[in-house]
MMTF fields as JSON, N, C-alpha, C and O atoms, coordinates in Angstrom:
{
  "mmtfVersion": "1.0.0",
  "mmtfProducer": "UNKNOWN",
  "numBonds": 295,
  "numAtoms": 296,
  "numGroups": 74,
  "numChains": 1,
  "numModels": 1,
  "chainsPerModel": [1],
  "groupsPerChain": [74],
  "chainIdList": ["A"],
  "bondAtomList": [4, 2, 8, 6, 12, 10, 16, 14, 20, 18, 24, 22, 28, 26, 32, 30, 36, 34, 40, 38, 44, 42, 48, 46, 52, 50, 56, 54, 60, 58, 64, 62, 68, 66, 72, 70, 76, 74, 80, 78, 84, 82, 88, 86, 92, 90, 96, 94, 100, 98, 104, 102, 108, 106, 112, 110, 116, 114, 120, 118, 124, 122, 128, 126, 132, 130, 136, 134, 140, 138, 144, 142, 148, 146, 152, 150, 156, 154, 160, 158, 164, 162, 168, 166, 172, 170, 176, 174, 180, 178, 184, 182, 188, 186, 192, 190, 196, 194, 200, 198, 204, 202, 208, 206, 212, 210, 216, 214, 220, 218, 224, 222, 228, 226, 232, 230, 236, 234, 240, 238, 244, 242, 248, 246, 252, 250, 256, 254, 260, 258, 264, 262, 268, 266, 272, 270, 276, 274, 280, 278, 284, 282, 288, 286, 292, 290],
  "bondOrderList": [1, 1, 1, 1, 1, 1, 1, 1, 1, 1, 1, 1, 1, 1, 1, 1, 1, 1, 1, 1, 1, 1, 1, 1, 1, 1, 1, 1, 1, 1, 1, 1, 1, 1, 1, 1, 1, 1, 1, 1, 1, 1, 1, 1, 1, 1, 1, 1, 1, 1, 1, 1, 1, 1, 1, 1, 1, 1, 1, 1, 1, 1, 1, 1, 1, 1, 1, 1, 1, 1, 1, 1, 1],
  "groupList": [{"groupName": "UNK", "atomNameList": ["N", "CA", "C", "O"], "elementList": ["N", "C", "C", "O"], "formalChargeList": [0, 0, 0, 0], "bondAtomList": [1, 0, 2, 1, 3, 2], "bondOrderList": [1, 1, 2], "singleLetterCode": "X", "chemCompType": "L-PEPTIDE LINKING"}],
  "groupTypeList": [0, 0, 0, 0, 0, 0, 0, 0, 0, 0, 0, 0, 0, 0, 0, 0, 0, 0, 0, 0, 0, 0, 0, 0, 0, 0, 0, 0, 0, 0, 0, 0, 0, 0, 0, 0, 0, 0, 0, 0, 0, 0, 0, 0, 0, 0, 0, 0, 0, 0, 0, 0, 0, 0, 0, 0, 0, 0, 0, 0, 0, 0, 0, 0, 0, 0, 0, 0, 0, 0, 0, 0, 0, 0],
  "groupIdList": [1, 2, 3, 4, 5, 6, 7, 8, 9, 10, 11, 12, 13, 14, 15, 16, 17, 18, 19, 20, 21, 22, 23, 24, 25, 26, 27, 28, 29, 30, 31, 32, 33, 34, 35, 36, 37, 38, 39, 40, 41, 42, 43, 44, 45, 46, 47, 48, 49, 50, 51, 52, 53, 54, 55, 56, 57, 58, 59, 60, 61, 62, 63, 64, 65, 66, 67, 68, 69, 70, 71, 72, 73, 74],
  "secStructList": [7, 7, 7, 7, 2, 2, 2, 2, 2, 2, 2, 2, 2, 2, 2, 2, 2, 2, 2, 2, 2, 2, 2, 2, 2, 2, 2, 6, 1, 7, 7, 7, 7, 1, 1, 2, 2, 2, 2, 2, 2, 2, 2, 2, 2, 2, 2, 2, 2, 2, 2, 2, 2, 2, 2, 2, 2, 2, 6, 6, 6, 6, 7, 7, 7, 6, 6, 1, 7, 7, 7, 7, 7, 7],
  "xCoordList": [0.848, 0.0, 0.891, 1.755, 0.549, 1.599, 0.798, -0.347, 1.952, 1.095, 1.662, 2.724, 0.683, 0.363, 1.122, 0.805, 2.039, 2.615, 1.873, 2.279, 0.812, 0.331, -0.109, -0.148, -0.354, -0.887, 0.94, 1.527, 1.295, 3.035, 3.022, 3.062, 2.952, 3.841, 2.786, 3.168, 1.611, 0.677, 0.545, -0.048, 0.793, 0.971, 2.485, 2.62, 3.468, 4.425, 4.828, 5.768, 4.007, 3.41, 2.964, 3.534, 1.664, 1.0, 1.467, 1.294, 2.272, 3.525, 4.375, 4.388, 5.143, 6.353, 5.467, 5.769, 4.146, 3.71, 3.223, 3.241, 2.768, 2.867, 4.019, 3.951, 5.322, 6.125, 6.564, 6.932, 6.81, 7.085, 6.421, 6.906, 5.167, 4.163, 4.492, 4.568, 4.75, 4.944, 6.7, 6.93, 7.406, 9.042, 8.306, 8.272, 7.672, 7.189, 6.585, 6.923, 5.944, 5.162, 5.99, 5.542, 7.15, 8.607, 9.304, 9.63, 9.715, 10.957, 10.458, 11.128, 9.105, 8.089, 6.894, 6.259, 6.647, 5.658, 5.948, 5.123, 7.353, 7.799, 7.155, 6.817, 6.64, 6.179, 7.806, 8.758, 7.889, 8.607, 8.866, 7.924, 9.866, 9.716, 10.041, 10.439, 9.622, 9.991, 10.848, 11.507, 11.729, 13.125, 14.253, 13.92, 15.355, 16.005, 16.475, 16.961, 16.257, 16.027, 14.923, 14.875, 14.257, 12.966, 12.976, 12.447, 13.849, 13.891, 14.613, 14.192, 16.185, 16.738, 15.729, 15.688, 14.83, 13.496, 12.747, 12.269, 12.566, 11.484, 12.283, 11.733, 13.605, 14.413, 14.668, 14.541, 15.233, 15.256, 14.168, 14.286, 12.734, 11.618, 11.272, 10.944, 11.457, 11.236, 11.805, 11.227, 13.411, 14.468, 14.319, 14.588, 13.829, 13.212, 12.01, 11.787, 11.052, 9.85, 9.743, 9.128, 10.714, 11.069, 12.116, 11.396, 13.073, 13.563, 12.449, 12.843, 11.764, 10.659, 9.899, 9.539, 9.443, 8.487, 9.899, 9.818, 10.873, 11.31, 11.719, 12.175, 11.916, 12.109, 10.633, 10.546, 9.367, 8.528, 7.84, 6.684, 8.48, 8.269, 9.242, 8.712, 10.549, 11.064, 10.759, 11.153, 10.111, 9.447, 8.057, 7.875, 7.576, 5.756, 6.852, 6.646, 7.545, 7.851, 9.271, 9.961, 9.264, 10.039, 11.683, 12.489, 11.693, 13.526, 14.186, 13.465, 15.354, 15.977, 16.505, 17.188, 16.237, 16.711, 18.303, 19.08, 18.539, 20.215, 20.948, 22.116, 20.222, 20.648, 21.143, 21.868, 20.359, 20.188, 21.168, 21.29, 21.617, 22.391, 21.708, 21.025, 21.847, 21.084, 21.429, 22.552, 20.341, 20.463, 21.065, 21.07, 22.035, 22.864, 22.553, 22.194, 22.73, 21.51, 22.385, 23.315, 22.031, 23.229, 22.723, 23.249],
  "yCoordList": [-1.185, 0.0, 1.246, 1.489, 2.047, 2.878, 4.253, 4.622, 5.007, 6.168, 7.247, 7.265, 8.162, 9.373, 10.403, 10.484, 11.239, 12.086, 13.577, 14.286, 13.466, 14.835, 14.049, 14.447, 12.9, 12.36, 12.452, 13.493, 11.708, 11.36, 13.25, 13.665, 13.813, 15.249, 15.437, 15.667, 15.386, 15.669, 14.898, 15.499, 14.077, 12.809, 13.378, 13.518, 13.635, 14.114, 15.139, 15.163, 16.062, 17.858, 17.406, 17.603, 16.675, 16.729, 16.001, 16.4, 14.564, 14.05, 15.115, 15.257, 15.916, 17.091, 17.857, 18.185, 18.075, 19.512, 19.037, 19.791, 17.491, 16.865, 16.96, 17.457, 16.056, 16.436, 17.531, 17.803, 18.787, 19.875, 20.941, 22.058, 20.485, 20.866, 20.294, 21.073, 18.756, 18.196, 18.837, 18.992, 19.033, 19.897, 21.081, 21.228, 21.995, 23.257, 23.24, 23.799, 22.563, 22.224, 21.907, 22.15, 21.408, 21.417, 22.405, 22.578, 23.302, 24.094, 25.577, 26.294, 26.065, 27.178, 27.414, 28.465, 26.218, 26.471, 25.704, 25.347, 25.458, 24.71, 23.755, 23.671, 22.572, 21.158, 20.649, 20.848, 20.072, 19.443, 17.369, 16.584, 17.025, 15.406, 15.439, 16.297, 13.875, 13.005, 12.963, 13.702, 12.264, 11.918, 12.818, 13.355, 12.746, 14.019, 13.513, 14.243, 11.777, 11.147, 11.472, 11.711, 11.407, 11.798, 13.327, 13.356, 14.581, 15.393, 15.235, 15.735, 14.223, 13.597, 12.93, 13.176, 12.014, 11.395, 12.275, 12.012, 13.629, 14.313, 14.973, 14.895, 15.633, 16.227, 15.659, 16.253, 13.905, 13.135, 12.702, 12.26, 12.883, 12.397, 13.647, 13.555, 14.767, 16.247, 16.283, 16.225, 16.414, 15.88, 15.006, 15.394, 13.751, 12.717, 12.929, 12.398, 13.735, 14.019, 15.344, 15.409, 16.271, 17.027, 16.165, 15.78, 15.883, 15.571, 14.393, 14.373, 13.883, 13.122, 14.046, 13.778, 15.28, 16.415, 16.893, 16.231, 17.537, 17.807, 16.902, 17.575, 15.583, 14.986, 15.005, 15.387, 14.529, 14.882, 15.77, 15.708, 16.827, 18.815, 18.382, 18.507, 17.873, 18.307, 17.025, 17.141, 15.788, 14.745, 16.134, 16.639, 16.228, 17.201, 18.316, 18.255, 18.896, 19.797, 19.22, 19.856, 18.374, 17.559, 18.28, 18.715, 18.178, 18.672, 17.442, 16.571, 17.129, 15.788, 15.727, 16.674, 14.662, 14.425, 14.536, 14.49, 14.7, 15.518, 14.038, 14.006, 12.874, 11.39, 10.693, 9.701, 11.739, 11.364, 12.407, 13.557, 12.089, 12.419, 12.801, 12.009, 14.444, 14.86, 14.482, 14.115, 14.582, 13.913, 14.69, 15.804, 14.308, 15.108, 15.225, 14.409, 16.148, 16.08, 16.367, 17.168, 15.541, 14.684, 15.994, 16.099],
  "zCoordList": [0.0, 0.0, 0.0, 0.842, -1.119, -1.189, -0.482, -0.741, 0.676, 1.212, 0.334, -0.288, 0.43, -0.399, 0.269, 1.456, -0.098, -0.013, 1.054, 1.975, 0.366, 1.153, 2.803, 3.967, 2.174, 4.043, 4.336, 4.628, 4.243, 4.825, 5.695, 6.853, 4.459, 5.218, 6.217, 7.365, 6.004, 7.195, 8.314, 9.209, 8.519, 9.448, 10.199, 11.414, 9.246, 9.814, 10.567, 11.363, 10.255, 10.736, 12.159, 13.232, 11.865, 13.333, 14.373, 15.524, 14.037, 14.951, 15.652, 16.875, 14.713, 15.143, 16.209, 17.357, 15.427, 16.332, 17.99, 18.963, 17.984, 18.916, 20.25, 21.374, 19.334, 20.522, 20.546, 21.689, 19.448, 19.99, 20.771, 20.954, 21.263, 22.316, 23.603, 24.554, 23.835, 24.775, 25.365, 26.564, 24.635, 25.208, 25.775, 26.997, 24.909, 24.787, 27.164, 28.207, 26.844, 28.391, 29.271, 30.392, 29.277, 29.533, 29.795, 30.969, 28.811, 28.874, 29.214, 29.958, 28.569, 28.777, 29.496, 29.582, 30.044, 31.135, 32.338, 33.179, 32.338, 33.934, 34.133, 35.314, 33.197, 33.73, 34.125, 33.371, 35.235, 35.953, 35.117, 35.235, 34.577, 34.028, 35.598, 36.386, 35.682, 37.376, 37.113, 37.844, 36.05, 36.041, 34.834, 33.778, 35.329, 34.105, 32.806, 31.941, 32.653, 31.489, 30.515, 29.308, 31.272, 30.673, 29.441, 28.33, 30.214, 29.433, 28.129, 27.086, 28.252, 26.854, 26.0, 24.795, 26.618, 25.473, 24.779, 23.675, 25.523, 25.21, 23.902, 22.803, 24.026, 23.229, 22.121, 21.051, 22.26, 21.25, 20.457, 19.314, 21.297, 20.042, 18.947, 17.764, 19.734, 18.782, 17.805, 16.72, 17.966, 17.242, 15.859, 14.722, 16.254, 15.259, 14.664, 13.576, 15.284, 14.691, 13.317, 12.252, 14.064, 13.096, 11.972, 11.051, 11.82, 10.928, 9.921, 8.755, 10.049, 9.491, 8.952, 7.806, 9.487, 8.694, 7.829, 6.794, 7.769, 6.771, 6.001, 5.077, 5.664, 4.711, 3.972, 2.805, 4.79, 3.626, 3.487, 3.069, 3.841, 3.289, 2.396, 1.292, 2.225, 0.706, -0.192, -1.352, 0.138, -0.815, -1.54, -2.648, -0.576, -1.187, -2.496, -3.708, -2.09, -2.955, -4.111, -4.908, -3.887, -4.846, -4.662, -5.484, -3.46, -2.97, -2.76, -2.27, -2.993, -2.925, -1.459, -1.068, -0.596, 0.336, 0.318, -0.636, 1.708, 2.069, 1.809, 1.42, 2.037, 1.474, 0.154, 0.079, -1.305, -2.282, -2.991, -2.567, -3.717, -4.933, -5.975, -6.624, -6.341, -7.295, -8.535, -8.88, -9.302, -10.727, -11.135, -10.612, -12.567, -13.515, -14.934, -15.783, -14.942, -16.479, -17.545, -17.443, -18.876, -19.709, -20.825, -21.934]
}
């Protein structure tokens, strides 16, 4: 089943905007984690969530991933 691009980036958007709400409640409104691991998870899922929205922000607009080797045109 092949997923559709505009879902991917949107799926990916509302993931990011997810955990970057959950840090946000964290770092700007003084939620307290129980443990100070907890704040590395929180950092590392944002981290990962964003980099997943920009790969497919530049799949939607047809930008070549920082992975891929641009084509050369003969």
């Amino acid at each position: 089943m092949k997923v559709d691009v505009k879902d991917e980036y949107r799926d990916a958007y509302s993931d990011w905007q997810d955990q970057l709400q959950q840090l946000h409640r964290v770092l700007l409104d003084g939620e307290r984690p129980d443990r100070p691991d907890k704040l590395k998870g929180l950092l590392n899922r944002e981290v990962r969530a964003k980099q997943r929205y920009d790969e497919a922000r530049r799949k939607l607009l047809g930008i070549p991933s920082d992975e891929e080797e641009p084509a050369l045109a003969d």
